[in-house]
N, C-alpha and C positions, 0 to 999 in steps of 0.2 A: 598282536604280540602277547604272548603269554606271560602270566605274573612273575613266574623264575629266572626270565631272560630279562625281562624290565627292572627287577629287582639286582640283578649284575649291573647292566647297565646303570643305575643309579647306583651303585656303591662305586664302581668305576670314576664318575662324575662328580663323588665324594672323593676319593680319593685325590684326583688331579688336581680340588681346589683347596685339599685340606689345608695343607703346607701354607699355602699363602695368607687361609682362612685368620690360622693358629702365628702365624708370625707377627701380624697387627697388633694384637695386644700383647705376647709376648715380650716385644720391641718397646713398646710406649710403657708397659706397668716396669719393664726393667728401668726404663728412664726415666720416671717421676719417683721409684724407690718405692713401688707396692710390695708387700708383705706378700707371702707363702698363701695364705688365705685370699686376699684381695685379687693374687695375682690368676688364684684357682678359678673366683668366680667372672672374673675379667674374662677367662677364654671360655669358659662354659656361656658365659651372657655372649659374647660372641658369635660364637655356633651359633645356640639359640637363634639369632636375631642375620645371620645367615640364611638359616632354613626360613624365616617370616619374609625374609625380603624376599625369598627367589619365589616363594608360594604365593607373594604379591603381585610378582610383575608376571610367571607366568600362567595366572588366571586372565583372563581378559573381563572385564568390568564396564561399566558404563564412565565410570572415571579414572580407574585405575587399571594396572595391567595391562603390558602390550601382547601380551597372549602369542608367545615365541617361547622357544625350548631353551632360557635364559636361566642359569647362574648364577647367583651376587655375592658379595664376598666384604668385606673389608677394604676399605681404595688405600692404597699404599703411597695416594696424595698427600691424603690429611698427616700422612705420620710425623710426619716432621713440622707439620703446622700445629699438630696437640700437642705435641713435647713443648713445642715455645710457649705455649699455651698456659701451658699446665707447669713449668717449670717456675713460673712465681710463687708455686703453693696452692694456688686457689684452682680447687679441681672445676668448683663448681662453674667458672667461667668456660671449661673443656664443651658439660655436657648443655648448657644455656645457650652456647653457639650452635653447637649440633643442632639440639632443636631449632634455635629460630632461623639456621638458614634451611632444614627441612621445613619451614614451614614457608619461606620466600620461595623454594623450587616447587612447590604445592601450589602457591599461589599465581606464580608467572609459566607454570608450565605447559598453558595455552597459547603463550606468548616467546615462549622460549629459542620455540623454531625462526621466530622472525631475529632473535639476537644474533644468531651461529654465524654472519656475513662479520662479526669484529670478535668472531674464537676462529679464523683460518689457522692451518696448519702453522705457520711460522710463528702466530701466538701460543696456542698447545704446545707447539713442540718445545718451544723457549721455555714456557711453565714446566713442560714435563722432566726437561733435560737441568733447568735447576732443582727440582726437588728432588732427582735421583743425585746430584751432587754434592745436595745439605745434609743427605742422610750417610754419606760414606765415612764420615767421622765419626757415628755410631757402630757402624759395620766391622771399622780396624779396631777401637775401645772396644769392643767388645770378644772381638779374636785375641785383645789381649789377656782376656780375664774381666773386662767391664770398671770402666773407670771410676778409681780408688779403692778397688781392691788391692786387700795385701798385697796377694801374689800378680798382680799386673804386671804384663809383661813378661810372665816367666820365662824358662826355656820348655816346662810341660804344657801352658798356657799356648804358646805360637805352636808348638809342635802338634797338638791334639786339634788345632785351628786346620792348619796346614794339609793337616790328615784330611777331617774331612773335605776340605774344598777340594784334593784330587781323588776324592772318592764323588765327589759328587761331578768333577771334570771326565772320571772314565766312565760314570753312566754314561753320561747324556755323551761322548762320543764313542762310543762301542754298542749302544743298544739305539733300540726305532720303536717309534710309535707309543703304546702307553707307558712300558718303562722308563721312556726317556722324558717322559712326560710329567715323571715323577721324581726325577732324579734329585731334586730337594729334598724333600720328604725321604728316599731313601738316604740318602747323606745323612742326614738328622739322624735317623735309627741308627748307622752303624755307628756313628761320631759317639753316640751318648753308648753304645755297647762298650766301644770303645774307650769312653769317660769310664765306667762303674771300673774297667781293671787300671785305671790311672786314680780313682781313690776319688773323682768329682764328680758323682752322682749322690745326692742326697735324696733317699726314696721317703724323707720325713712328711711330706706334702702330700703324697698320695696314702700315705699311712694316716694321715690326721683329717684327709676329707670325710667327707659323707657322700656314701651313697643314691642319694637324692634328695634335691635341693630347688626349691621353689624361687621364682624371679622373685624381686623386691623391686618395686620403682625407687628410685635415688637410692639404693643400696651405697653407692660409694662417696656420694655428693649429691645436694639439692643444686640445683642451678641457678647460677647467676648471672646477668644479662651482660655483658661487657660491649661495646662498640668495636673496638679494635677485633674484639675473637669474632667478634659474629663477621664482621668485615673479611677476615680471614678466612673464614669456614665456608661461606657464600663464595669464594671464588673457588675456594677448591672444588665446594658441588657445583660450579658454572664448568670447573675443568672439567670434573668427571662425568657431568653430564655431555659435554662435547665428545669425550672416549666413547662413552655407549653410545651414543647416535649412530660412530661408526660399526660397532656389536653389533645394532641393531639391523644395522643394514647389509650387515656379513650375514646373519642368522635371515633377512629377509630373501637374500639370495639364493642362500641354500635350500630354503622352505618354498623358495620357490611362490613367494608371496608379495604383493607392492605392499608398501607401508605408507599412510596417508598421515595429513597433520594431526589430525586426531589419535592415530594410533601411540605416535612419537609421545605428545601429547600425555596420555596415560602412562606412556612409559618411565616419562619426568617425575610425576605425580607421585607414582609408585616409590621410585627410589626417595622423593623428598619423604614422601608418610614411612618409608624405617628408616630413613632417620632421625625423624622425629619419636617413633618408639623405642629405635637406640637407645638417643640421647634420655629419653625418662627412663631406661632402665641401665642407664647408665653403660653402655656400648657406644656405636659409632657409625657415620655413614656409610653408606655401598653403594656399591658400584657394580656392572656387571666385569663376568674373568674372562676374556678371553680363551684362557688353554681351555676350557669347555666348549669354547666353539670348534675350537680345533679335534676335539673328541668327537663332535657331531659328525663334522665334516671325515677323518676316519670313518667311523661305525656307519654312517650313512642310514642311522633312525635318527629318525626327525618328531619322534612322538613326542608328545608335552607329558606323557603317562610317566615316562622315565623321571624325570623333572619334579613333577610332582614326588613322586619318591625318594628323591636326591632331598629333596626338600623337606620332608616329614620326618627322614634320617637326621637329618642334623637337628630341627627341634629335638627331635625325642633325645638326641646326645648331649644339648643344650641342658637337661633335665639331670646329667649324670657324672656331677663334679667328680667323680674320682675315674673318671678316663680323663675330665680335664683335666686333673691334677697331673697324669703322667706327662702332660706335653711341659708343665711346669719346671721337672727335674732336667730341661736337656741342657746339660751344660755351655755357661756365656761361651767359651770362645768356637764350639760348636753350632752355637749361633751364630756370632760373627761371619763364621765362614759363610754361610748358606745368605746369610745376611746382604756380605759382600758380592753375592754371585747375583740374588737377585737384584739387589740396588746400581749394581753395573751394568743389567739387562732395562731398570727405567733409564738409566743415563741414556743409552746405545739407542732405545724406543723415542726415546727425544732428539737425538742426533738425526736417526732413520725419517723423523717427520719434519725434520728442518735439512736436510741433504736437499732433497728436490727443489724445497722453496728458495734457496740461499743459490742453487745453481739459475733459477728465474730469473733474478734482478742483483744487482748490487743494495738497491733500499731493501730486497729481506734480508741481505745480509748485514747490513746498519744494524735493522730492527734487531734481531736475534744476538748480535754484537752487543747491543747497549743492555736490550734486556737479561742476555744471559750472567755480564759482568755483573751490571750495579745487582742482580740477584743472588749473583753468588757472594759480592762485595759486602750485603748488609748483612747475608746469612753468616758471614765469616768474622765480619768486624761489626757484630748488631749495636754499638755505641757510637757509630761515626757520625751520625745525625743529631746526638743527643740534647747537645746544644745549640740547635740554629733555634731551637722555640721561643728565647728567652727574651724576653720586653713581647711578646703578639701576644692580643688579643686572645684567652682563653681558645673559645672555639676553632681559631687557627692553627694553633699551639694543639688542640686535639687530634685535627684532622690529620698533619702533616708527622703527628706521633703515629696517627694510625699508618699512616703509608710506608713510612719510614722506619719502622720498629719491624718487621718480620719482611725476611730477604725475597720469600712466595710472593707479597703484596707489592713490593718496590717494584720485581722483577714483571709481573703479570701488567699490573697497569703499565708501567715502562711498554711494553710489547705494546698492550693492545693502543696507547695514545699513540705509537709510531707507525703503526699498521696505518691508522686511520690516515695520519699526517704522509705518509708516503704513498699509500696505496685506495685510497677511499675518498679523498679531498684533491680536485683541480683536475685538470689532464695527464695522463700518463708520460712521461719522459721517455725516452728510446734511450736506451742502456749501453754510452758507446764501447763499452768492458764486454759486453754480451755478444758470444757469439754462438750462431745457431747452429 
C-alpha cells in the first residue's frame, strides 16, 4: 500500500474516533467546572494520550500489544464514575485511581482471561445499560445550557439543542458508510456554525492558546490514593476490558488470525500501561472504539501501517493546543444534543447485550432486574445508604461506603454476586416460564 492511500485511510480512522475521542473530556471538565485553559489542555492531553495507547496495543511486544489494526480512545465508562469522583473537589483522587487500577490490569492481565466466566453478557450489559442511564442527566442539563447557567433552559438554549440532534438524525438516516459514520462530529460542526449566528460561540479560548504546548505530568493534580475511587475505576477497566476482548475478537476475525492467551494477555497490559500514563499526565483510561472496526470491515485493509498513522496523527495533534481549543468553543447545548444521542446508543448497547440473556432464563432476568434498579437507584438517590454505617466497626463502615456510594459499584457487584448465585453455584433449574 502506498504512503497517500494509508495516509487517507488513517485520517479517515481519525476522523470516525474524533468525536467520541474529544467528547470524554469535554463532558467531564464541563462537570467538575474546568476553566477555558484547563479545559484546552484536558482535550489536547487526550488526543495525545489516544494516539500512545493505540501505538501501544497496535505494536505487538513481548509483553505488551496485541498487534491488530486496533484503535483506543477514551471509554465512555469511566465518565460518569470521574464526575462522582472528582465532584467532591479532590481531583487528585480522579487521576490516583486511573493509575492504580492501570496498574492492577498490568498486573492480573495474565490472569485476566481466566476472570471473563463472572463478566457474561447479563453482567456487562447490566453495567453497560446503567452507566448509559447515569449519564442522561448530563446529556438534558446540558441541551439546556448546562446546569446553573443563567440562561438554562432558554427557548435559544433547547432550540439550538433540538437543531442539532435532527441534524445529526438526517445524517445518519439519509447517508451510508463513512458519513454516517460520522454523523456526531458533523452535527457538532453545523450546531456550533449554527451557535456563532445565535451569539454562543466564544472564540476567546482559541484566541488565548498557544500554538504548542508540552505535556506536564500532574499538570492538573498530583494523585491521591483513595480506596472507594480506585474500587470504582478497577471495575470500570474490568468492564472495559471485557468490551475489548469482544474488539479483539471482531478484528481477530476479520484478520483472519486466532488470538491465544497470550495475545489477549498483552492486549490487557497495553490498555492498563495508558492508563497508567493517562493518569500521570493527568488524562484517562481506554479502551478500544469499535466504529473503527466497523471501518476496517468496509475498507477491507487490514494493515496495521494505517493504524500506526492514525496514531502518530493524533500525538502530533496532542502537541497543538490551539486546534484543541477549537473543540472547546462548541456550545453546551450543542453538546447535549450529540451527548444525548450517543449516551442513548450505550443505553441501547446494554439493552442489545442483555435481550438475548434475559430471553435464556428467568434468573438472568432477576440478575439484570436487581442490578439494573439498585444501579440506577443509588446513581439517582446516592444518599440512600448513608446511614446504615452508624455504630460498625470502622473498616465495615468503609467497605460498605465503598459499595454503596457510587450507583456503577452497587449495580456491578449486585450483577456479578447473582450471576454466580443463580448461574455458577448448584445445578441448573429447568425454567418452567421458558419456552423454546
Amino acid at each position: 500500500m502506498n504512503n497517500t492511500k494509508a495516509t487517507m485511510l488513517g485520517i479517515q480512522h481519525l476522523l470516525a474516533m474524533y468525536a467520541g475521542a474529544i467528547l470524554v473530556p469535554l463532558i467531564i471538565g464541563g462537570a467538575l467546572g474546568f476553566d477555558s485553559a484547563q479545559m484546552t489542555y484536558l482535550v489536547a492531553i487526550d488526543i495525545f494520550m489516544c494516539g500512545v495507547a493505540t501505538l501501544l496495543q497496535v505494536w505487538k511486544g513481548k509483553f505488551i500489544g496485541i498487534g491488530l489494526p486496533v484503535v483506543l480512545g477514551c471509554t465512555f465508562t469511566a465518565v460518569s464514575p470521574i464526575i462522582a469522583i472528582g465532584s467532591g473537589g479532590n481531583l487528585g483522587d480522579i487521576y490516583g485511581a486511573i493509575i492504580a487500577s492501570g496498574l492492577i490490569i498490568v498486573l492480573i492481565g495474565g490472569l485476566f482471561g481466566k476472570l471473563i466466566p463472572f463478566f457474561p453478557p447479563v453482567v456487562t450489559g447490566s453495567v453497560v445499560t446503567i452507566i448509559g442511564i447515569s449519564l442522561i442527566p448530563v446529556a438534558i442539563n446540558n441541551m439546556g445550557g448546562g446546569q446553573g447557567a443563567p440562561d438554562f433552559a432558554s427557548g435559544s438554549n433547547v432550540a439550538l439543542a433540538m437543531i442539532t440532534l435532527v441534524i445529526i438524525l438526517v445524517v445518519y438516516r439519509f447517508t451510508v458508510g463513512f458519513v454516517r459514520a460520522i454523523s456526531i462530529l458533523l452535527g457538532l460542526v453545523a450546531g456550533t456554525v449554527i451557535g456563532i449566528f445565535m451569539d454562543k460561540v466564544d472564540f476567546t479560548p482559541v484566541a488565548e492558546a498557544s500554538w504548542l504546548h508540552i505535556m506536564q505530568p500532574f499538570y492538573l493534580a498530583t494523585p491521591t490514593f483513595n480506596a472507594s475511587a480506585i474500587l470504582t475505576m478497577t471495575l470500570v477497566a474490568m468492564v472495559s476490558l471485557v468490551e475489548s476482548t469482544g474488539v479483539y475478537y471482531a478484528l481477530s476475525d476479520i484478520c483472519k488470525k486466532d488470538l491465544t492467551s497470550k495475545d489477549l494477555a498483552r492486549g490487557y497490559r497495553a490498555e492498563g500501561l495508558a492508563s497508567i500514563i493517562g493518569g500521570i499526565f493527568n488524562a484517562f483510561p481506554y479502551t478500544t472504539f469499535s466504529q473503527n472496526v466497523g471501518l476496517i470491515q468496509m475498507s477491507g485493509v487490514r494493515d496495521r501501517k494505517v493504524i500506526y498513522i492514525t496514531g502518530g496523527m493524533l500525538v502530533a495533534l496532542g502537541f497543538l493546543p490551539k486546534l484543541a481549543a477549537i473543540t472547546t468553543i462548541i456550545p453546551t447545548p450543542v453538546l447535549g444534543a450529540a451527548m444525548l444521542a450517543m449516551f442513548g446508543m450505550v443505553i441501547t448497547q446494554g439493552v442489545k447485550m442483555l435481550a438475548p440473556e434475559i430471553a435464556k432464563s428467568m434468573e438472568n432476568a432477576m440478575v439484570a432486574a436487581l442490578a439494573v434498579g439498585l444501579g440506577v437507584g443509588v446513581a439517582s438517590v446516592p444518599g440512600v445508604f448513608a446511614n446504615v454505617t452508624q455504630g460498625m466497626p470502622a473498616w465495615l463502615a468503609e467497605v460498605i461506603t465503598v459499595i454503596t456510594s457510587n450507583g456503577i459499584v452497587a449495580g456491578a457487584l449486585t450483577a456479578i454476586v447473582l450471576n454466580i448465585l443463580f448461574n455458577m453455584i448448584g445445578p441448573k433449574r429447568e425454567d418452567p416460564m421458558h419456552v423454546e
